[in-house]
C-alpha positions in Angstrom: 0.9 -2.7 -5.7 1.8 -6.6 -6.3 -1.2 -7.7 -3.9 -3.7 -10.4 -5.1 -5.9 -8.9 -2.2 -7.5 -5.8 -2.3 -9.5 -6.5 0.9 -6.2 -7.7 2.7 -4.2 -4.4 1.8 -6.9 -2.2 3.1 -7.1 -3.8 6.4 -3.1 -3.5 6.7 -3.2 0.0 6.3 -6.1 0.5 8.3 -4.0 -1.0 11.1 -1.4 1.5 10.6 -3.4 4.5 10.4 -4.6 3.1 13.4 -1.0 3.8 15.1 0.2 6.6 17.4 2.9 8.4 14.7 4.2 11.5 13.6 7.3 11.2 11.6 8.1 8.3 9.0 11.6 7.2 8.3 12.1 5.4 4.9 15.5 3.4 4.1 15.8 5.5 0.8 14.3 9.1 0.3 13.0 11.9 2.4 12.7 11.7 6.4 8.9 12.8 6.8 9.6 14.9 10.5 6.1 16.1 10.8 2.5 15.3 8.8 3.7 11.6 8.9 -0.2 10.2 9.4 -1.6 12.6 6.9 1.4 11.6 4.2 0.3 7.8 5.3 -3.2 8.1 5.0 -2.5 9.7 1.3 -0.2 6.8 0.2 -2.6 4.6 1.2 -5.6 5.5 -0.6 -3.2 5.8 -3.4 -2.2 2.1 -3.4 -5.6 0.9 -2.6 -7.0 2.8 -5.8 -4.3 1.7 -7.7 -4.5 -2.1 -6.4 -8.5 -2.1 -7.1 -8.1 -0.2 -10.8 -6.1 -2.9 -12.3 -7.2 -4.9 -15.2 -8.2 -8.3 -15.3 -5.1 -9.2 -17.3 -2.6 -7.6 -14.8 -4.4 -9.5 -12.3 -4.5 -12.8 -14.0 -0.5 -12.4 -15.0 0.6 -11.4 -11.5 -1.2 -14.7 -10.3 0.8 -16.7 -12.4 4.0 -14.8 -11.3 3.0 -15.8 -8.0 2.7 -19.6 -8.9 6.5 -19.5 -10.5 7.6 -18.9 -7.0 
């Protein structure tokens, strides 16, 4: 959600979808045993919607956050 880079994010998770898995394994919340790539591919267009939906503003603020850094 905090990418500048629309393009870049999509070609990230095309990469992954593009990967041999089943099961996903998260640090904090549920183990995914089964369904992993369809549960992936769902997040993903999620992100990517939500990534190319935001406002001029948010965009123009999160560029700033990034030159604070």
């Amino acid at each position: 959600l905090y990418t500048m880079d629309a393009a870049a994010a999509a070609e990230s998770l095309e990469r992954i979808q593009s990967w041999d898995f089943e099961r996903i394994v998260l640090s904090h919340g549920a183990l995914i045993e089964s369904g992993g790539h369809a549960v992936m591919e769902a997040v993903g267009r999620q992100l990517l919607d939500r990534v190319r939906s935001r406002s001029k503003a948010a965009k123009r603020l999160l560029a700033a956050l990034a030159r604070l850094q």
